[in-house]
N, CA and C atoms as an extended XYZ file, in Angstrom:
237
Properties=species:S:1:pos:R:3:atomname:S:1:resname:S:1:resid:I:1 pbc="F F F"
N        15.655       -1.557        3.452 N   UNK     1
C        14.361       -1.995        2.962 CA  UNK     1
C        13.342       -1.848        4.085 C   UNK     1
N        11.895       -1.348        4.203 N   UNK     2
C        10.995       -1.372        4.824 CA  UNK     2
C        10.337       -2.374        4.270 C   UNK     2
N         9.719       -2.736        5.852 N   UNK     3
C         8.489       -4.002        6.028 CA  UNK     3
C         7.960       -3.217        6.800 C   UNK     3
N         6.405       -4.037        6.236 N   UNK     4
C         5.332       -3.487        6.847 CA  UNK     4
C         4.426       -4.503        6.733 C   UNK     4
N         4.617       -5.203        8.142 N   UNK     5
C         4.132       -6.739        8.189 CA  UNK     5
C         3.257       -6.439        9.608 C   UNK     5
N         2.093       -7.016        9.349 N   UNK     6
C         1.210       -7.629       10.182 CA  UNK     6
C         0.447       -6.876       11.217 C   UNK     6
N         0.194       -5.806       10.540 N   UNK     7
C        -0.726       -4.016       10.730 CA  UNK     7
C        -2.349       -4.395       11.287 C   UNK     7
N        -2.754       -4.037       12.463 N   UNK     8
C        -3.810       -3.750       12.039 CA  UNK     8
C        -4.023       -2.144       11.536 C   UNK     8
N        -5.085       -1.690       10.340 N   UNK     9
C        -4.887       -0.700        9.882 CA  UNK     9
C        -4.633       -0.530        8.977 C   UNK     9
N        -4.377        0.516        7.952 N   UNK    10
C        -3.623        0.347        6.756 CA  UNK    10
C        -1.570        0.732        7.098 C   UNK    10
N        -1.537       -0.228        6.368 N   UNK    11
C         0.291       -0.100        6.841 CA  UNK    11
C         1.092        1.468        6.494 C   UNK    11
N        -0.139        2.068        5.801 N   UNK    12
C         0.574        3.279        5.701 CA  UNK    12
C        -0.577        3.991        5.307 C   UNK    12
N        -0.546        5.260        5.698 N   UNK    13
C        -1.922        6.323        4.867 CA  UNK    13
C        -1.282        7.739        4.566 C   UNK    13
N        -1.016        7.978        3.634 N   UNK    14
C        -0.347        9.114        3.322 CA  UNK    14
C        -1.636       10.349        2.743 C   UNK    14
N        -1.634       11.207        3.495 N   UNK    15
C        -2.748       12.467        3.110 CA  UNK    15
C        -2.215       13.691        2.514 C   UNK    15
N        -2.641       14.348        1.216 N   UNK    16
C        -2.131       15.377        0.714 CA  UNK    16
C        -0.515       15.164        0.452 C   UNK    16
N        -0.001       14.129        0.470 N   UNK    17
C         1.181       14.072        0.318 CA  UNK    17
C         1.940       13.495       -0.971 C   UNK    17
N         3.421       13.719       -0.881 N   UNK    18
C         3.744       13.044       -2.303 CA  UNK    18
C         4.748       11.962       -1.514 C   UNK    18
N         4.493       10.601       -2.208 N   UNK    19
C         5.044        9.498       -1.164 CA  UNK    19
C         5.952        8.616       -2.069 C   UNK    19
N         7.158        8.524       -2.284 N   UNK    20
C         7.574        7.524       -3.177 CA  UNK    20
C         8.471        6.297       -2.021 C   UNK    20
N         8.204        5.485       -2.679 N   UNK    21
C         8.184        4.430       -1.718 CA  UNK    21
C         9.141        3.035       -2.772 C   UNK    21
N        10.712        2.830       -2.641 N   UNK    22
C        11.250        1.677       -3.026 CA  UNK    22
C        11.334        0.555       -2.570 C   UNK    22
N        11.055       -0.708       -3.079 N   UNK    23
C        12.249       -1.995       -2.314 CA  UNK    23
C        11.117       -2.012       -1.362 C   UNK    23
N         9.837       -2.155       -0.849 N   UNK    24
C         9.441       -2.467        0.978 CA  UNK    24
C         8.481       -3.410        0.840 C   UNK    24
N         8.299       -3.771        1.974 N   UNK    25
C         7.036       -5.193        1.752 CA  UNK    25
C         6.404       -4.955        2.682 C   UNK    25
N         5.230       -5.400        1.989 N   UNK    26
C         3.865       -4.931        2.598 CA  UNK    26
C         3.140       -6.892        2.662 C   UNK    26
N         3.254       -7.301        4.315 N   UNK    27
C         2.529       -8.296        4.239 CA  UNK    27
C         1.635       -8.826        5.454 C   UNK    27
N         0.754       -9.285        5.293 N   UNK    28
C        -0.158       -9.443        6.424 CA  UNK    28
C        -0.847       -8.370        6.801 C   UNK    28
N        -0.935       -7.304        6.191 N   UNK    29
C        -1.748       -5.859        6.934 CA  UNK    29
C        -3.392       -6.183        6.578 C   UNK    29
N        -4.008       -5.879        7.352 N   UNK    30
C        -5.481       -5.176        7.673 CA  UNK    30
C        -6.059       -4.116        7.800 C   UNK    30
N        -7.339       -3.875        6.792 N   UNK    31
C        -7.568       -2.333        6.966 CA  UNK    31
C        -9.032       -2.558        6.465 C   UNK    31
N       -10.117       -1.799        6.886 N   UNK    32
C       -10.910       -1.527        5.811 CA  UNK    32
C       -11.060       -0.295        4.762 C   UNK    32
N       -10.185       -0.112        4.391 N   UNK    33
C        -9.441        0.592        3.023 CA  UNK    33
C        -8.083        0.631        2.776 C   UNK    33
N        -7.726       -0.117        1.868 N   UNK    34
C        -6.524       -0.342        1.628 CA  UNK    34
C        -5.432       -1.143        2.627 C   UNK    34
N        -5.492       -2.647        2.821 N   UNK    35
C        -4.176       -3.624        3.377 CA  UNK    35
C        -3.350       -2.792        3.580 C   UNK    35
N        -2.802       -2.408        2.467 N   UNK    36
C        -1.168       -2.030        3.140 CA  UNK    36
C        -0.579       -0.914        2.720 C   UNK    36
N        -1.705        0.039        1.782 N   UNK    37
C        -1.793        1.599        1.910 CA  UNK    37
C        -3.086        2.317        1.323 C   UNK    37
N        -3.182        2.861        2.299 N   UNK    38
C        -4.232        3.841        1.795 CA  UNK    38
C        -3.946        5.611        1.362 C   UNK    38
N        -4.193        5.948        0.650 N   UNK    39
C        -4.030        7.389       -0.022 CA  UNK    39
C        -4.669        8.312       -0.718 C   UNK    39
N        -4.845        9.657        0.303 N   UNK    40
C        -5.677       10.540        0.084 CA  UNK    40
C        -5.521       11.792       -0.793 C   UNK    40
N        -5.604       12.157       -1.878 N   UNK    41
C        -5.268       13.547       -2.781 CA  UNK    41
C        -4.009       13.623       -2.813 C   UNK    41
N        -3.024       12.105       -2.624 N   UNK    42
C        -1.644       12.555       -3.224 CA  UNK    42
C        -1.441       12.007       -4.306 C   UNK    42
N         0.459       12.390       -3.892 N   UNK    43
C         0.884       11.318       -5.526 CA  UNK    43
C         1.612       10.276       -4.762 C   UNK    43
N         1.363        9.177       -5.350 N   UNK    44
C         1.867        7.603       -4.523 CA  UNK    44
C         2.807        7.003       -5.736 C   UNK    44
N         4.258        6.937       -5.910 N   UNK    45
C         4.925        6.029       -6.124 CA  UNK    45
C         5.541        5.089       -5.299 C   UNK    45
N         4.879        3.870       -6.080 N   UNK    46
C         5.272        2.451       -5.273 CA  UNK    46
C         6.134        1.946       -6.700 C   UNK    46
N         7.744        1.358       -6.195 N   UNK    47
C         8.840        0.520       -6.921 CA  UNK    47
C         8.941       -0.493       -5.993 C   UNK    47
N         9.275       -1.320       -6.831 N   UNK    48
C        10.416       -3.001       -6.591 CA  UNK    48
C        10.086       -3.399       -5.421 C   UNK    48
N         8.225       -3.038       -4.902 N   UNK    49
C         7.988       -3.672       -3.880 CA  UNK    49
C         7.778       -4.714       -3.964 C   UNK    49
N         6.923       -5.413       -2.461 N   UNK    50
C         6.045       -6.860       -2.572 CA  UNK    50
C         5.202       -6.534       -1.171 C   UNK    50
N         3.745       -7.170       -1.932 N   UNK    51
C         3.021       -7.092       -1.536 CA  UNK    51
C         2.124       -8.422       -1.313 C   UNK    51
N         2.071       -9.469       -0.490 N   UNK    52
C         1.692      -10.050        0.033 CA  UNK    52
C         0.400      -10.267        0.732 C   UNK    52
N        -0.637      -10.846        1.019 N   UNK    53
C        -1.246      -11.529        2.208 CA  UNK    53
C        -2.246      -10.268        2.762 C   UNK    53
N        -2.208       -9.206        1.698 N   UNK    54
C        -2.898       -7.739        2.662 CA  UNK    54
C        -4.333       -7.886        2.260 C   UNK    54
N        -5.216       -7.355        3.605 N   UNK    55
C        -6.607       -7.889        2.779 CA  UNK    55
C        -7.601       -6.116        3.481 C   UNK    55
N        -8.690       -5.703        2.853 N   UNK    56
C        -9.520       -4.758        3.133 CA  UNK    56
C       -10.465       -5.278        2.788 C   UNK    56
N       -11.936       -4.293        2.893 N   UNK    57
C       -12.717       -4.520        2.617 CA  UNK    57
C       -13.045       -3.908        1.479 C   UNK    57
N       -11.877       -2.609        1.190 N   UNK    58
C       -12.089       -1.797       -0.451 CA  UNK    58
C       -10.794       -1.503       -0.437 C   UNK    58
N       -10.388       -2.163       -1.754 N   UNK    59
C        -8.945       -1.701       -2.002 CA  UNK    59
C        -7.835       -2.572       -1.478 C   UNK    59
N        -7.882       -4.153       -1.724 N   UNK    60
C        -6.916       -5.075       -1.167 CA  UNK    60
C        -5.582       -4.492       -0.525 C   UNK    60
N        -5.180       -4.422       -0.869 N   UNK    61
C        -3.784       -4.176       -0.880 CA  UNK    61
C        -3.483       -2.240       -0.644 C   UNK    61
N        -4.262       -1.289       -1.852 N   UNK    62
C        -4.268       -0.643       -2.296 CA  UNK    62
C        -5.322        0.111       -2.343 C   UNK    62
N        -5.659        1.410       -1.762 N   UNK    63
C        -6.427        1.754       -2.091 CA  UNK    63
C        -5.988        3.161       -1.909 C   UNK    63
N        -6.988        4.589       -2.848 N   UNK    64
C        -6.585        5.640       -3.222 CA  UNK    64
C        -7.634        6.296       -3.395 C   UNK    64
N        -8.171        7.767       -3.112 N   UNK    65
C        -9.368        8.526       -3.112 CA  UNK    65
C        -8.558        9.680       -3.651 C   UNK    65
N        -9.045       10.166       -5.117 N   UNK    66
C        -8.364       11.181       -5.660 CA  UNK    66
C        -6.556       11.367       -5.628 C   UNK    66
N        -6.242       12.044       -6.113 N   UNK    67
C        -4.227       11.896       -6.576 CA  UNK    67
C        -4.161       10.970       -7.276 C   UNK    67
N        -3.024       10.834       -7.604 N   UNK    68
C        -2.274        9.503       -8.508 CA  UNK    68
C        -1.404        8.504       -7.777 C   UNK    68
N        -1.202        7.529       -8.328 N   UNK    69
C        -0.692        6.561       -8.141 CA  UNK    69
C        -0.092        5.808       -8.856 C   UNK    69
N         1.120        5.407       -9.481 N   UNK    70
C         1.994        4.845      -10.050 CA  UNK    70
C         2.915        3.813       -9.459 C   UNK    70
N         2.379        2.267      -10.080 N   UNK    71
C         2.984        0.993       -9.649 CA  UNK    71
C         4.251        0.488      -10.656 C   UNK    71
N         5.459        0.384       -9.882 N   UNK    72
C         6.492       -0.523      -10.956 CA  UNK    72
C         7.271       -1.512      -10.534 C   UNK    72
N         7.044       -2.218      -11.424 N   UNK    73
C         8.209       -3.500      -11.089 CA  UNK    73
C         7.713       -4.114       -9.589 C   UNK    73
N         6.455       -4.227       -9.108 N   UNK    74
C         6.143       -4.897       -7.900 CA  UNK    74
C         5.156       -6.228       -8.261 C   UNK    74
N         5.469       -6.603       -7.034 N   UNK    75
C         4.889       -8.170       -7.189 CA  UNK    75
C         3.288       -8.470       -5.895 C   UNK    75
N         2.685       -8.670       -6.197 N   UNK    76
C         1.488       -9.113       -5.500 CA  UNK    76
C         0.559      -10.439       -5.398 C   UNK    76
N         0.827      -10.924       -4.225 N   UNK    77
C         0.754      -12.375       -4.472 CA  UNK    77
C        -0.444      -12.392       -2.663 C   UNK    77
N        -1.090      -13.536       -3.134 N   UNK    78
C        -2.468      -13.514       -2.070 CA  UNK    78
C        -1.771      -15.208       -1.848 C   UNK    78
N        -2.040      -15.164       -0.525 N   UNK    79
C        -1.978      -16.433        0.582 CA  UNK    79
C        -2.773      -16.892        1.570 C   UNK    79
């Protein structure tokens, strides 16, 4: 399982890429775009994560400029 706890930054930024991502937690990250990922003209699958405590100034948790993005079975909870 990946964690991705307590970032400054976005905990992950995937560009032009295709990113599938199971099972990881994303908590405490900082960014001003996207907490705990940001993503540029790809394709973003996020599963059976958790997402926690992530804060931006666009795009809490999440944020995405063109590509897709597909969320399942994850949990997102603010503290």
């Amino acid at each position: 399982m990946a964690k991705f706890i307590s970032e400054i930054g976005s905990g992950g930024q995937p560009i032009d890429a295709t990113v599938i991502i199971k099972g990881a937690t994303f908590s405490g990250n900082t960014a001003a775009q996207g907490g705990a990922i940001a993503s540029e003209n790809g394709k973003l699958t996020i599963s059976g994560s958790t997402f926690t405590a992530n804060f931006a100034e666009a795009g809490g948790a999440i944020y995405t400029t063109g590509g897709t993005v597909e969320v399942l079975h994850c949990q997102s909870m603010h503290q």
